[in-house]
C-alpha positions as CSV (number, residue, x, y, z in Angstrom):
1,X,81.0,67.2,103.6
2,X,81.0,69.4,106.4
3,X,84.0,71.8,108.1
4,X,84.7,71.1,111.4
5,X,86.1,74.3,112.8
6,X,87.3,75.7,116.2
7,X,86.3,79.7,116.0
8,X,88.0,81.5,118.8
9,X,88.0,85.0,119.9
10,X,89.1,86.9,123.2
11,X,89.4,90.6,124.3
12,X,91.3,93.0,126.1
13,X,90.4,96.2,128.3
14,X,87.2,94.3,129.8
15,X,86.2,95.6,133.6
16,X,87.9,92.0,135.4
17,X,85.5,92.2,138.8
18,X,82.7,91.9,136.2
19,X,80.9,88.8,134.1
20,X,82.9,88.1,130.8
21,X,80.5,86.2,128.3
22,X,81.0,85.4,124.9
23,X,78.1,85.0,122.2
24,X,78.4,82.6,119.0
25,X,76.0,84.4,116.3
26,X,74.9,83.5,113.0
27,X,75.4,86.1,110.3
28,X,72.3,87.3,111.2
29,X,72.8,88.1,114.9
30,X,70.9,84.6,116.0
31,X,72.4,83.0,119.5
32,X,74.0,80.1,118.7
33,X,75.9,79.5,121.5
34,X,77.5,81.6,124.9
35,X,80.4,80.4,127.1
36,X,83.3,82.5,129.1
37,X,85.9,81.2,126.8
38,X,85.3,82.5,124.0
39,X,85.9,79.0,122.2
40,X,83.3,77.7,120.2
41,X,83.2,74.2,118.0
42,X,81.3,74.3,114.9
43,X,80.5,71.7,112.1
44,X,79.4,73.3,108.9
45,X,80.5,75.8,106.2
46,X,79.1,78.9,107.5
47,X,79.8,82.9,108.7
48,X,79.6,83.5,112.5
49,X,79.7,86.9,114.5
50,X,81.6,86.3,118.1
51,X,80.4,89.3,120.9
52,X,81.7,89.5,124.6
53,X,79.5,91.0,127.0
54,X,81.0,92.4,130.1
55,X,78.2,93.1,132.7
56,X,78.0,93.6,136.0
57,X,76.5,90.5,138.1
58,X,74.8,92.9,140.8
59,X,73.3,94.2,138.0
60,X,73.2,91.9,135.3
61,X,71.1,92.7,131.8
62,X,67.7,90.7,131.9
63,X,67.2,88.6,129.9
64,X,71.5,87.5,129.3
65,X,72.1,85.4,126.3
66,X,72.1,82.2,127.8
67,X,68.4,82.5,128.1
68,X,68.0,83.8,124.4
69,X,69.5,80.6,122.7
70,X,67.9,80.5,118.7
71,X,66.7,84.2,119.3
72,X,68.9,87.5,118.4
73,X,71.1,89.0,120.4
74,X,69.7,92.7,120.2
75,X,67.4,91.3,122.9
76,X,70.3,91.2,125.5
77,X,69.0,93.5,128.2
78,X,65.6,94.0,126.4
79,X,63.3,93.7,129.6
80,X,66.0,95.5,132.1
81,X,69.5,97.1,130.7
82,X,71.2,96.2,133.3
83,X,75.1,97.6,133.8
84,X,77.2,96.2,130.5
85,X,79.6,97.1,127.9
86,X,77.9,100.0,125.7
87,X,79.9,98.8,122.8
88,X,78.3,94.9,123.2
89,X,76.4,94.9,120.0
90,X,78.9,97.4,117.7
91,X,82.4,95.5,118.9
92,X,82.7,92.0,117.4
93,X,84.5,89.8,115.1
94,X,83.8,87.8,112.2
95,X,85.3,84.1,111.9
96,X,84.2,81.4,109.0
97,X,84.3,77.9,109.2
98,X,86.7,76.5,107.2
99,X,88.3,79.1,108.6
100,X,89.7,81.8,105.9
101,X,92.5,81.9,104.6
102,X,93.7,85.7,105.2
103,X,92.1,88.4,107.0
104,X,93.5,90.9,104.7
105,X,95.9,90.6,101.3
106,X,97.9,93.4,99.8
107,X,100.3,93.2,96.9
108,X,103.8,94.4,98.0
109,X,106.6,95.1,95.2
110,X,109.7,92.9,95.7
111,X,112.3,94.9,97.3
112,X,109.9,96.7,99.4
113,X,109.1,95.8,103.2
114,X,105.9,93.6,103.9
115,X,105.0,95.7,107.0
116,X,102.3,94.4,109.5
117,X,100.3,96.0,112.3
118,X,97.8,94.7,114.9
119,X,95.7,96.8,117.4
120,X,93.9,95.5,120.6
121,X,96.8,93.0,121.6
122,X,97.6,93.1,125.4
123,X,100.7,95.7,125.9
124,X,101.8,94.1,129.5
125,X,102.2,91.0,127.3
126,X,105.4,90.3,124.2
127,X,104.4,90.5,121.0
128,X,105.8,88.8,118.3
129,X,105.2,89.3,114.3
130,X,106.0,85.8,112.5
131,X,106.7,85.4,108.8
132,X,105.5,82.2,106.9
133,X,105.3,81.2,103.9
134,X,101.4,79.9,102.4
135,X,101.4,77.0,103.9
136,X,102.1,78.3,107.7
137,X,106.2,77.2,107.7
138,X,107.8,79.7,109.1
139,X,110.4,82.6,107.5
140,X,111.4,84.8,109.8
141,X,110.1,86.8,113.5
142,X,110.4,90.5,114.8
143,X,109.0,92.5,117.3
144,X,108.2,95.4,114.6
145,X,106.2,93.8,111.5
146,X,108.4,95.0,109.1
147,X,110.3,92.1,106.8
148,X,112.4,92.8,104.1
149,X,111.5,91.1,100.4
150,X,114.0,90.8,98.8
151,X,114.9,86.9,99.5
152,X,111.4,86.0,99.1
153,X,109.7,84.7,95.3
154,X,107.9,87.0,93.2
155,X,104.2,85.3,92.7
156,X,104.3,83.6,96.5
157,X,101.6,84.7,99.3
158,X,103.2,85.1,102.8
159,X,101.7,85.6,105.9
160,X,102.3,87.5,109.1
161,X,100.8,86.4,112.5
162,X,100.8,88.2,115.4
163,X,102.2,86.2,118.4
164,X,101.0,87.7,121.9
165,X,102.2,86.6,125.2
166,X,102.5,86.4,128.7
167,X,106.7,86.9,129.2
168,X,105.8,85.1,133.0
169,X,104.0,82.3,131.1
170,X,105.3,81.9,127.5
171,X,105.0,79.2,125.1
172,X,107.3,76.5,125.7
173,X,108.4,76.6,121.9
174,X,109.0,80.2,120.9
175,X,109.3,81.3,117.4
176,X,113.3,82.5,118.3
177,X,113.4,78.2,118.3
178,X,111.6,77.9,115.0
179,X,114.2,76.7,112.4
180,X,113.4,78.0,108.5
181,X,110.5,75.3,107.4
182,X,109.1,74.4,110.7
183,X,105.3,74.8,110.9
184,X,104.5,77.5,113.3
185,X,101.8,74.9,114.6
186,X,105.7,74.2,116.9
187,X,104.5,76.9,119.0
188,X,102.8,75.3,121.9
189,X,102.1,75.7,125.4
190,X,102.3,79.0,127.7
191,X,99.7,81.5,127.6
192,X,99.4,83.4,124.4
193,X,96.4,84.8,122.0
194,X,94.6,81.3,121.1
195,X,93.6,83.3,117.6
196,X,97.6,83.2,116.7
197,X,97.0,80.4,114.2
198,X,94.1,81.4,112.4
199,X,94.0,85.1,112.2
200,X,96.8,86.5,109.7
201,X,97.5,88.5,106.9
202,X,98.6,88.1,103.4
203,X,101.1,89.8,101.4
204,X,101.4,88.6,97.8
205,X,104.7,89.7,96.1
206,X,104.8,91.2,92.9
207,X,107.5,92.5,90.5
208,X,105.9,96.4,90.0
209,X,106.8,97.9,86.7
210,X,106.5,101.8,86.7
211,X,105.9,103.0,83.3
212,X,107.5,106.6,84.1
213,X,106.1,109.5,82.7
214,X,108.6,112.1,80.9
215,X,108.7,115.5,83.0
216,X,111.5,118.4,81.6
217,X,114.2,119.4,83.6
218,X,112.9,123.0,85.3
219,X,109.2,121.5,84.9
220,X,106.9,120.3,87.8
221,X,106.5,116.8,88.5
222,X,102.6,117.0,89.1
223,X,100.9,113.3,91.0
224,X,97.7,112.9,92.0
225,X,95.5,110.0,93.5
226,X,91.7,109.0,94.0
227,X,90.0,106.8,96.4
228,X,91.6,107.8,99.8
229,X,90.0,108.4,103.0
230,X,89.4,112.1,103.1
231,X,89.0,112.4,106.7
232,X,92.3,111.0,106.6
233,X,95.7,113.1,105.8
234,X,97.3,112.8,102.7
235,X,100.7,113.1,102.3
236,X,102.9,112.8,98.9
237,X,106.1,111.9,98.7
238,X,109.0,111.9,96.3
239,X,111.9,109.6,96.3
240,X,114.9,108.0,94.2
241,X,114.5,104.8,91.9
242,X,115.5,103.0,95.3
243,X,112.3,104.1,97.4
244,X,114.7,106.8,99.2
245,X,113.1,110.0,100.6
246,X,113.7,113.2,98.8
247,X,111.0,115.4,99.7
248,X,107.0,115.6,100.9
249,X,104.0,117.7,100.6
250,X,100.4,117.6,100.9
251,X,100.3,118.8,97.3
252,X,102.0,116.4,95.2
253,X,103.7,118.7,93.0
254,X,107.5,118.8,93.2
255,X,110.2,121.3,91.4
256,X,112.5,119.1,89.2
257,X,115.6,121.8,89.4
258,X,117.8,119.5,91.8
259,X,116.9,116.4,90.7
260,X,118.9,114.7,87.6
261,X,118.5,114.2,84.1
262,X,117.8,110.8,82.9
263,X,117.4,109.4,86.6
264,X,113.6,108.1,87.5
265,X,111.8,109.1,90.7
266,X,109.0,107.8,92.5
267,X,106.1,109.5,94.0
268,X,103.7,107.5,97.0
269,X,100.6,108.7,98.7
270,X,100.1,108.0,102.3
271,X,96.6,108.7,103.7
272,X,96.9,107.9,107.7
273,X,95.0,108.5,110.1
274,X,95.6,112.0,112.3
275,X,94.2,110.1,115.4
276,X,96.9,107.2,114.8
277,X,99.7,108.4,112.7
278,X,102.8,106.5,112.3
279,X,105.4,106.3,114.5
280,X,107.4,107.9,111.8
281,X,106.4,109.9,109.4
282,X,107.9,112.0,106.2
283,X,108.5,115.0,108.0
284,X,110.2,112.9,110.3
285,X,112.8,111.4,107.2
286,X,115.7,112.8,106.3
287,X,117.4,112.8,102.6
288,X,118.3,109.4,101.6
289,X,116.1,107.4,104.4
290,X,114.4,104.1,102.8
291,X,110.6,104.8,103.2
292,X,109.9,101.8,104.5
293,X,111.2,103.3,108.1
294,X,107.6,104.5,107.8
295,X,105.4,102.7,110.4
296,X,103.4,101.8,113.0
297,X,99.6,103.9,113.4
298,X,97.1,103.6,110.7
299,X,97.9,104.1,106.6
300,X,96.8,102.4,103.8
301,X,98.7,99.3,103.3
302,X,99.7,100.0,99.2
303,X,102.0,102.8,100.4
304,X,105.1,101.3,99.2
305,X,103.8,99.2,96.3
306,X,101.5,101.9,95.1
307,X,103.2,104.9,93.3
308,X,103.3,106.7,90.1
309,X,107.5,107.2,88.1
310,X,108.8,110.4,86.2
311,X,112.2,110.4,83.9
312,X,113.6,113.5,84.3
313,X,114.8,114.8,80.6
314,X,116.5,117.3,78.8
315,X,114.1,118.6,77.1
316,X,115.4,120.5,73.4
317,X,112.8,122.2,71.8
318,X,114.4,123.8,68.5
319,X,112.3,127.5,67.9
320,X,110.4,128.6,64.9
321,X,111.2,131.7,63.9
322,X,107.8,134.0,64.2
323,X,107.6,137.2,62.8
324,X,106.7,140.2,65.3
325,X,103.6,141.1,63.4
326,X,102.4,137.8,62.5
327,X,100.7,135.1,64.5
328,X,102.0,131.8,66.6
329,X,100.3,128.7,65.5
330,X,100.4,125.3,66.7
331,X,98.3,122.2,66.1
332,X,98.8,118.4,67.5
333,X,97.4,115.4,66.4
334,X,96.5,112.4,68.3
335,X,94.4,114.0,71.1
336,X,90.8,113.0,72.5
337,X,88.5,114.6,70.6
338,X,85.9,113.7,73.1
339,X,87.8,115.7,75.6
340,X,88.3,119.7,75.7
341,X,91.0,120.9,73.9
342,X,93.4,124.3,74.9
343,X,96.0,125.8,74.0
344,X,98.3,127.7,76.5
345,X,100.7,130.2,75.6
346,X,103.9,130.2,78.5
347,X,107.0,132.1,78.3
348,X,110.3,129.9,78.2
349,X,109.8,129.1,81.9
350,X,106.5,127.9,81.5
351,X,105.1,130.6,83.3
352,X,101.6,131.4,82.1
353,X,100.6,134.4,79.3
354,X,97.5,133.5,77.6
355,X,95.0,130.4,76.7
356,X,92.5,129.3,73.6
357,X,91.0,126.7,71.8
358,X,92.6,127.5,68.6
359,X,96.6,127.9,69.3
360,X,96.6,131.1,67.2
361,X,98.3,133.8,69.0
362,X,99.2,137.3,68.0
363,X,102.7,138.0,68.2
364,X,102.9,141.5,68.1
365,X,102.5,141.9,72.3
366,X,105.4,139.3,72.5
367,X,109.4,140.7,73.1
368,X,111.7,140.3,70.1
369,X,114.2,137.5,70.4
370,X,112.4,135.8,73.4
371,X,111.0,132.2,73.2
372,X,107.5,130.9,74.1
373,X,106.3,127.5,74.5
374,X,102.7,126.4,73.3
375,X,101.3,123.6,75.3
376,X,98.2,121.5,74.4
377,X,95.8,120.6,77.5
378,X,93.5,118.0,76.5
379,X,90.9,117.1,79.4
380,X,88.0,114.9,80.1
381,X,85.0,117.8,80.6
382,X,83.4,115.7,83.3
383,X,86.1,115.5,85.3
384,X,88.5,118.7,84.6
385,X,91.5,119.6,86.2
386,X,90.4,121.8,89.6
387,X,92.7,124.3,88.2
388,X,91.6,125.1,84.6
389,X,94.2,127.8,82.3
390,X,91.1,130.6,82.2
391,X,91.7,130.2,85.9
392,X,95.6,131.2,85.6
393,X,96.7,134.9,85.9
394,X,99.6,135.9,83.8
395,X,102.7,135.3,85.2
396,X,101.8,131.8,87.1
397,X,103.3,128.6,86.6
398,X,101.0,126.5,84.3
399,X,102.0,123.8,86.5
400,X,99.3,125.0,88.9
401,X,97.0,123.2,86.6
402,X,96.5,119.7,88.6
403,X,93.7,117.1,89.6
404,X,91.0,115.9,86.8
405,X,91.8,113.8,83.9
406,X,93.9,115.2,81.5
407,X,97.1,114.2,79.2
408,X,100.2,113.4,81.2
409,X,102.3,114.6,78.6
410,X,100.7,118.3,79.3
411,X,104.0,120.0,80.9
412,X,106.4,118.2,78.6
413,X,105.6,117.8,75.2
414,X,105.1,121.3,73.5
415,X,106.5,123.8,70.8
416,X,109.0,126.5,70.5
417,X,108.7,129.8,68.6
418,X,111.5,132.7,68.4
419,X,109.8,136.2,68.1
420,X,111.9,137.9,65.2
421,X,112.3,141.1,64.4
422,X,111.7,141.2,60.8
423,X,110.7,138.8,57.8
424,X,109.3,138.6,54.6
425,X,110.3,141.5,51.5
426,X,111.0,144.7,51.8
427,X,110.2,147.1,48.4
428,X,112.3,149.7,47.8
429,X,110.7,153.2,47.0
């Protein structure tokens, strides 16, 4: 059985004293259809390309697309260019008939904000964001996106639409008269976007667990991420259990000295774009903000639902006594063996002193009644931390080794040794 589908599309920005024409494709660029409404009937199951071409009729492209019906539409303009739109053939939009079901679906923790964004809308006009549930009964409306989750069902899809329309002319039911239930199909009438209906997104909401990750009091916690837009900017940022800001950084490695023991704190990563940042941005927050006041511009959409959790802890590490002219030794069990295996010598701030593949180290350069700590760094060799220990001088913090693949537990789980002044017998002459 075949769809029978309505695919609409319209624009914004277009030269008004010129020709607007739209242009029904086939998924490969094929004329199906051209009209000036941008409203086009189909009646099977299908992917189509909609185009607007906005030309000037004193100077109209030869041949126009009314003449190249069943042919494709790079041969707009082929015998004379004409004055048009430069961006005619890189500027449309994809519609499907049956017409799909979300333009876009992200996972969003309950608790956390579902926050929507739209581009291209007209600006003289209102726009309205409109929560539904799956089925297109409405929730709730704004005039920012942003809805709050915590009154909705974990496992449920919602949508958001994006109402847009003219305050001298609006629709004669208006979302503000929606009741909870009513199908949004209410709003009728007016002049608004005719795609309000069809083109949402989706948010599905989930209940995140954060397995956290143990970090010492006085250590670093270290995150890192893969997969972002590099021409993008990345920013980390650290909150509280409650998604609250603490702190930011294009690093993500944070001091744990005034944080607290036995609490859990996040860390997110938000690549935006520098030509369309948000409205409000980290640097922007102030200690104890929510996040979520983070909007507006261009980010990836898994910023609140997408982050990594440390447990600060006390961490006791009883000292073996090592005498001053013997050796430390540690060993540890349990590792890769496929992966690289060091051994880093700190003093009892973690602060680097030397590095090998054994964990033998001479005590005798070491100070009587100190303490050192002997980490194990155990790291996948195609894909090593950018900072490797040979590349530490003595002194730095061994929580400058970041980014690879390597054991989470690095900064955290290690061994104590006491330098002691003497052991062992003494013979008496």
């Amino acid at each position: 059985m075949k769809a029978q589908c309505t695919l609409s599309a319209n624009t914004s920005g277009f030269n008004a004293a010129y020709t607007q024409v739209y242009i029904l494709t086939n998924s490969s660029n094929v004329i199906i259809a051209q009209n000036l409404t941008g409203s086009f009937a189909v009646a099977d199951n299908n992917t189509y390309k909609i185009y607007a071409l906005n030309y000037n009729p004193s100077d109209a492209p030869n041949p126009l697309p009314s003449a190249l019906i069943g042919l494709n539409i790079n041969q707009v303009g082929s015998v004379s260019s004409g004055c048009f739109n430069s961006d005619f053939l890189t500027d449309f939009v994809e519609r499907s008939c049956p017409i799909l079901s979300c333009a876009q679906t992200s996972n969003i923790c309950i608790n956390d904000n579902i926050i929507a964004t739209t581009s291209g809308f007209n600006a003289a006009y209102t726009q309205v964001y409109v929560l539904t549930d799956d089925s297109g009964n409405f929730i709730n409306s704004n005039n920012t996106g942003t809805f709050p989750t915590s009154s909705l069902t974990i496992g449920n899809i919602y949508h958001v639409h994006a109402l847009n329309y003219n305050p001298s002319d609006p629709p004669t039911t208006l979302p503000s008269d929606l009741s909870a239930g009513d199908p949004i199909s209410n709003i009728t009438g007016g002049c608004f976007n005719s795609d309000f209906l069809s083109d949402y997104v989706c948010f599905n909401i989930i209940n995140c667990v954060c397995t956290p990750t143990d970090v010492c009091i006085n250590d670093n916690i270290t995150a890192t991420t893969s997969g972002f837009n590099a021409a993008y900017t990345q920013v980390y940022v650290l909150t509280d259990d409650s998604g609250n800001f603490i702190a930011s950084n294009s690093t993500g490695t944070f001091p744990t000295p005034a944080l607290t023991v036995g609490n859990i704190y996040h860390v997110h990563a938000l690549n935006y774009n520098p030509s369309d940042p948000p409205t409000t941005l980290p640097s922007d927050l102030s200690a104890g903000d929510p996040i979520s006041n983070i909007t507006g511009g261009c980010f990836n959409s898994d910023f609140l639902s997408d982050y990594v959790c440390f447990n600060i802890i006390n961490c006791v590490c009883t000292p073996t006594d090592v005498c001053a002219n013997d050796n430390i030794m540690a060993t540890t069990s349990g590792f890769n063996a496929a992966y690289t295996q060091v051994y880093v010598l700190t003093d009892d701030l973690g602060n680097f002193i030397a590095s090998n593949s054994v964990g033998t180290f001479p005590a005798s350069s070491l100070t009587i009644g100190n303490i050192y700590h002997v980490h194990a760094l155990n790291y996948n060799p195609s894909d090593p931390p950018t900072t490797l220990p040979s590349d530490l001088s003595a002194g730095d913090p061994i929580s400058n080794i970041t980014g690879g693949c390597f054991n989470s537990d690095f900064l955290s789980d290690y061994v104590c040794f006491e330098i002691t002044c003497s052991c062992g017998t003494t013979f008496l002459r």
